[in-house]
N, CA, C and O atoms as a DFTB+ gen file, in Angstrom:
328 C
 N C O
     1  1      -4.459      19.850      -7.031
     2  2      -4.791      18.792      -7.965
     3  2      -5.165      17.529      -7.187
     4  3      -4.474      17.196      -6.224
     5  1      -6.010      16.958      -7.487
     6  2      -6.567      15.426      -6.491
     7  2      -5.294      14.671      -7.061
     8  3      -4.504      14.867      -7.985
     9  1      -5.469      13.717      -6.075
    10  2      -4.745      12.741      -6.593
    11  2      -5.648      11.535      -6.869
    12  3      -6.782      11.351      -6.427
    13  1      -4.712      10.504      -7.932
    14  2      -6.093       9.756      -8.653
    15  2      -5.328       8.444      -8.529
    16  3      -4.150       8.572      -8.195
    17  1      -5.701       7.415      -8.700
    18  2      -5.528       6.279      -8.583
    19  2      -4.783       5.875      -9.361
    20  3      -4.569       4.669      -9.233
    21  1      -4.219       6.400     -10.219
    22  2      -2.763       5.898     -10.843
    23  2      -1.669       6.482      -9.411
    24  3      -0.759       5.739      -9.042
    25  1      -1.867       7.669      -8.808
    26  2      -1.029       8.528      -8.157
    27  2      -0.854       6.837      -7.078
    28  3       0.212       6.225      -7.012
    29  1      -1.707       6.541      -6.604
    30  2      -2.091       6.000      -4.946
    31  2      -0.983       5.300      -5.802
    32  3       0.167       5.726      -5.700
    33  1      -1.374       3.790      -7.006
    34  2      -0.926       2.734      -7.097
    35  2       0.656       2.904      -7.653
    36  3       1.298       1.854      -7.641
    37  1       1.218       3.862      -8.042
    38  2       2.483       4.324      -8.289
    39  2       3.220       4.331      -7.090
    40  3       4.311       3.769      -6.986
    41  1       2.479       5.154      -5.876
    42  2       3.319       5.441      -4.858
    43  2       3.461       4.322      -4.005
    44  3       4.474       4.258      -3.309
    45  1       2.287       3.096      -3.925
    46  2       2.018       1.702      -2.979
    47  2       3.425       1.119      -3.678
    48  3       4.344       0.782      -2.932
    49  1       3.551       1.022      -4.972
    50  2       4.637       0.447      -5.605
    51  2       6.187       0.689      -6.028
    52  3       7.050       0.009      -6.583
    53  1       6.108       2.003      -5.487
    54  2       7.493       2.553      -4.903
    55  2       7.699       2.248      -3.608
    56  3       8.546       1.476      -3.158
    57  1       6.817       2.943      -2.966
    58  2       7.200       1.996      -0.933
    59  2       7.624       0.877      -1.079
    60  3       8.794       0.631      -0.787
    61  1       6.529      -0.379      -1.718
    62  2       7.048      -1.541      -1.335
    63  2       8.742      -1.611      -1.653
    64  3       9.674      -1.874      -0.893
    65  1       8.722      -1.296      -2.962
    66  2      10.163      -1.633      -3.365
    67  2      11.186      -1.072      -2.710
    68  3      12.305      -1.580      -2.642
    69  1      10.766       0.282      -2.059
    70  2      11.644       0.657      -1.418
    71  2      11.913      -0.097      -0.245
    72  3      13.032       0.121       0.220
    73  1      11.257      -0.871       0.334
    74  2      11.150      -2.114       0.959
    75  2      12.019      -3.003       1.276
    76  3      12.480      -3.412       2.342
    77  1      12.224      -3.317      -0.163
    78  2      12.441      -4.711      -0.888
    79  2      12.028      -5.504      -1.725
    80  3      12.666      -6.426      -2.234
    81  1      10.649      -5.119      -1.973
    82  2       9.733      -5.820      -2.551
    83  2      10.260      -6.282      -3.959
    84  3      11.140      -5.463      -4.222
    85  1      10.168      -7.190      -5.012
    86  2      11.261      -7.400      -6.361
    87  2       9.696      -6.543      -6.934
    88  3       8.555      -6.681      -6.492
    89  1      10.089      -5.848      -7.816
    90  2       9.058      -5.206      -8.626
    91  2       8.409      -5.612      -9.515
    92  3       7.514      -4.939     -10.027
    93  1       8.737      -6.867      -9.910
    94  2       8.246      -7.657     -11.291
    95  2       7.228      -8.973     -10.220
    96  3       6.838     -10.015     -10.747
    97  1       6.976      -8.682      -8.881
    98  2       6.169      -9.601      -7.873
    99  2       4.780      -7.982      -7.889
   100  3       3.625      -8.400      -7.804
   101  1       4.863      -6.830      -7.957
   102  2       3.978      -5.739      -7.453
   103  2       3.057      -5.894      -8.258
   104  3       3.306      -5.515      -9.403
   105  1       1.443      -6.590      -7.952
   106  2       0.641      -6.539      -9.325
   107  2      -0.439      -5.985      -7.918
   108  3      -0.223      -5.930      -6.707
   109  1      -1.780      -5.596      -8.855
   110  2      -3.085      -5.352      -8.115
   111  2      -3.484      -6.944      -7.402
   112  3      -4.196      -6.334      -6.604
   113  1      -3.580      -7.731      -7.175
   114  2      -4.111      -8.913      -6.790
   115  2      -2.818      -9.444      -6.134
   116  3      -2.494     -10.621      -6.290
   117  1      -2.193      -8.720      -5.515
   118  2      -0.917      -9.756      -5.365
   119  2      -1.363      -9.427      -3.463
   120  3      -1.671      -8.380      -2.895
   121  1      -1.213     -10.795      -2.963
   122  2      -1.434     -10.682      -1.545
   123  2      -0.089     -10.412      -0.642
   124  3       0.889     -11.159      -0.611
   125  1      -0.263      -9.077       0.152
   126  2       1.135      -8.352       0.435
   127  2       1.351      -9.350       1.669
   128  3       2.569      -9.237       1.802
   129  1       0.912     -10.323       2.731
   130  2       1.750     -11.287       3.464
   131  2       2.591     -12.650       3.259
   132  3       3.680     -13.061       3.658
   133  1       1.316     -13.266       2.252
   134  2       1.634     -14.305       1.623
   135  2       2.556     -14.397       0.067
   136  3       3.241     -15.378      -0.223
   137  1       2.440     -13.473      -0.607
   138  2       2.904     -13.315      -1.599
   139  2       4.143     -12.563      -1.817
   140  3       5.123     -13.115      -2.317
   141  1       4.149     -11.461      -1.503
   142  2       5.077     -10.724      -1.010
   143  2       5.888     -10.893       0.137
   144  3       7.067     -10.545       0.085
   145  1       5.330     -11.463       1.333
   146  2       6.202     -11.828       1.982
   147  2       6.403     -10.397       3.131
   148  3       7.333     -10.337       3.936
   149  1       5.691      -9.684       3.035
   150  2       5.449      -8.415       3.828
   151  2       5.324      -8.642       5.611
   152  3       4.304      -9.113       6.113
   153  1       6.378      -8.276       6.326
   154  2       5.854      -8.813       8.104
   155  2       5.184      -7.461       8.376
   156  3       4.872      -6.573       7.583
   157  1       5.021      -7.551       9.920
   158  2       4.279      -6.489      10.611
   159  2       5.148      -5.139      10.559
   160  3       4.742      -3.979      10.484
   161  1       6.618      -5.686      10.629
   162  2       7.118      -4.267      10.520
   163  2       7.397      -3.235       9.026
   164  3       7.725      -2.076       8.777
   165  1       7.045      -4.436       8.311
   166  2       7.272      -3.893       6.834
   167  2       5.700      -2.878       6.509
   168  3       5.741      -1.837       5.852
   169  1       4.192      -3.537       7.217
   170  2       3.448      -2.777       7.622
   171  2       3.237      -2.108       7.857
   172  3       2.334      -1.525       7.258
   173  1       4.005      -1.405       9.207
   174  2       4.051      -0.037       9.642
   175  2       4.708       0.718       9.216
   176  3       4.528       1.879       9.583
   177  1       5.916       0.385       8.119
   178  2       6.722       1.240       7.425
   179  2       5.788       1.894       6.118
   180  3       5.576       3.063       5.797
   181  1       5.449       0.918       5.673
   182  2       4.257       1.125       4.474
   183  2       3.043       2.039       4.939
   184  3       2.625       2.952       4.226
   185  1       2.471       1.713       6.260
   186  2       1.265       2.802       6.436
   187  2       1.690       3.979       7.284
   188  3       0.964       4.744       7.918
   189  1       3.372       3.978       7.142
   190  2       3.583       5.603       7.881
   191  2       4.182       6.195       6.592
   192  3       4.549       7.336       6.874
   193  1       4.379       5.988       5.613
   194  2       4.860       6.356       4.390
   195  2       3.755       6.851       3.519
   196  3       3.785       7.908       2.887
   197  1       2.330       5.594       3.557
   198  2       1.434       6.117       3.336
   199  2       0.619       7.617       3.590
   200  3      -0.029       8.312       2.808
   201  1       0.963       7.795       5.090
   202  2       0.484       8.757       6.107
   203  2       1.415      10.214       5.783
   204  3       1.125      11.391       5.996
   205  1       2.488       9.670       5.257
   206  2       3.397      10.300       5.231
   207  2       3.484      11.368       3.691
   208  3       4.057      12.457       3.723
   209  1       3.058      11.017       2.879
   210  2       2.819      11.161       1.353
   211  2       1.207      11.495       0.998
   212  3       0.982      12.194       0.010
   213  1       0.100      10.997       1.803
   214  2      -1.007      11.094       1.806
   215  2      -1.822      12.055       2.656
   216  3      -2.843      12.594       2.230
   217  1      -1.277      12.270       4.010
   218  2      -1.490      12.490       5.050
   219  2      -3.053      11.529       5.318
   220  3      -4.137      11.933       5.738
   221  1      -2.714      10.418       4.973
   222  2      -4.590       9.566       5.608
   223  2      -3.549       8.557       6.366
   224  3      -2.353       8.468       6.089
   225  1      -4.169       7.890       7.276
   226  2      -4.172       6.570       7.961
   227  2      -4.996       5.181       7.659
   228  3      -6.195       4.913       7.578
   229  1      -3.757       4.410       7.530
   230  2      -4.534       3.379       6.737
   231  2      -4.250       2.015       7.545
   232  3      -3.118       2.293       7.939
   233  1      -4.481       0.859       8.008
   234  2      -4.345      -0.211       8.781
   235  2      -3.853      -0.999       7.502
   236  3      -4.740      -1.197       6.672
   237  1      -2.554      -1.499       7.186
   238  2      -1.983      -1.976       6.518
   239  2      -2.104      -3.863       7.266
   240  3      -1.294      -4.304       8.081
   241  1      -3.157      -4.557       6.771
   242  2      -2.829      -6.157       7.288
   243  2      -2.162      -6.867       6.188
   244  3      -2.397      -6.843       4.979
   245  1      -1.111      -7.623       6.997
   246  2      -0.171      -9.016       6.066
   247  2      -0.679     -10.178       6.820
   248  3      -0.169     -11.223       6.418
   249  1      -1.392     -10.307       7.638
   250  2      -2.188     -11.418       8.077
   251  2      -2.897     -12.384       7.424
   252  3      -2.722     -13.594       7.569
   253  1      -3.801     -11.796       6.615
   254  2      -4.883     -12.070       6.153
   255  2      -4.416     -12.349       4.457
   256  3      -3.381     -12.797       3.964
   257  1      -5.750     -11.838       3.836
   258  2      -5.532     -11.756       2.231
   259  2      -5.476     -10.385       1.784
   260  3      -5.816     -10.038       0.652
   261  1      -5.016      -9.554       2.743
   262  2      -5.547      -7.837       1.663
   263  2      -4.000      -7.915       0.431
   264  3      -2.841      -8.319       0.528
   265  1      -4.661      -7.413      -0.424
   266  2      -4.131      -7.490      -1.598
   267  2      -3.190      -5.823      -1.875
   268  3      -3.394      -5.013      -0.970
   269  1      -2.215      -5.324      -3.046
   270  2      -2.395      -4.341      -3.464
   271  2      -3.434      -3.194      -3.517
   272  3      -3.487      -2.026      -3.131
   273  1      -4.296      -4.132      -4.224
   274  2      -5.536      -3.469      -4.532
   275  2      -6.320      -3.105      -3.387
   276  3      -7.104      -2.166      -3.244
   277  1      -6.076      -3.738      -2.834
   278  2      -7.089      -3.639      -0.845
   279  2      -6.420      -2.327      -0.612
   280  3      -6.998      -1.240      -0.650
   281  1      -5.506      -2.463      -0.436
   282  2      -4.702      -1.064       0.112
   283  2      -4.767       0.229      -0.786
   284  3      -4.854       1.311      -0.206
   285  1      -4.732       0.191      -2.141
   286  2      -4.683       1.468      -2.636
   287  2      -6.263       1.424      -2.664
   288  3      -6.652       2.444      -3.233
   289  1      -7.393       0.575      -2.237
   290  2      -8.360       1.161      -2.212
   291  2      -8.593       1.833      -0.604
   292  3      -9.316       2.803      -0.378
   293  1      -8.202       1.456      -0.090
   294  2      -8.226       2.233       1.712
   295  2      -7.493       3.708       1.710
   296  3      -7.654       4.544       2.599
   297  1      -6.619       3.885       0.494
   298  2      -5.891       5.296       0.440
   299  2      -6.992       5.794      -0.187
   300  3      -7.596       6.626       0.490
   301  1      -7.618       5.473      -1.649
   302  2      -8.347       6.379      -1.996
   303  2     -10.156       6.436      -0.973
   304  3     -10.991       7.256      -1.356
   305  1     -10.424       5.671       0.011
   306  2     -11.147       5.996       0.076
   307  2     -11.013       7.075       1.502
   308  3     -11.751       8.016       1.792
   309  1     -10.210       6.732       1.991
   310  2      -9.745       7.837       3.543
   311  2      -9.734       8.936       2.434
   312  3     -10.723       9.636       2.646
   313  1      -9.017       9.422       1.286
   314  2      -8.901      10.546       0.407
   315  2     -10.069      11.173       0.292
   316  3     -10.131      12.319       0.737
   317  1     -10.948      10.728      -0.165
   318  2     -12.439      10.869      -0.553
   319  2     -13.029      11.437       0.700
   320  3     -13.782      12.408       0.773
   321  1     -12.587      10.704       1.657
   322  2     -13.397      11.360       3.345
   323  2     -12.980      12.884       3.399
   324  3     -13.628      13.751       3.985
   325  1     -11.900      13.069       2.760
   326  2     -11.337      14.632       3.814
   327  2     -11.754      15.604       3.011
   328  3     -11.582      16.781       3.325
């Protein structure tokens, strides 16, 4: 069965929380450094979980502005590649 973009944004929003993340902060537009509050290591936990559940590789940045939405679009599109 593919997995579909409810699947990606369900599972981005379980990691985080499994995290820490407060769940009532997890929206599509929500910026995971600034907003969330996401460091580098919360990063690599998130894109080996990703890797981990997905089997894709994804460059998770809290630097910048990537959003929710940034990220479950980098899962579905590595998905689409294989």
């Amino acid at each position: 069965m593919a997995v579909t973009e409810s699947d990606v944004e369900a599972a981005v929003a379980e990691i985080l929380t499994s995290i820490g993340v407060e769940p009532d902060l997890i929206s599509g537009p929500a910026i995971l450094g600034k907003e969330l509050e996401l460091d580098s290591t919360d990063a690599v936990e998130v894109g080996l979980e990703l890797k981990r559940r997905f089997k894709v590789t994804v460059k998770v940045q809290v630097k910048g502005d990537e959003t929710v939405d940034t990220l479950v679009g980098q899962v579905l599109t590595e998905l689409a590649a294989q």
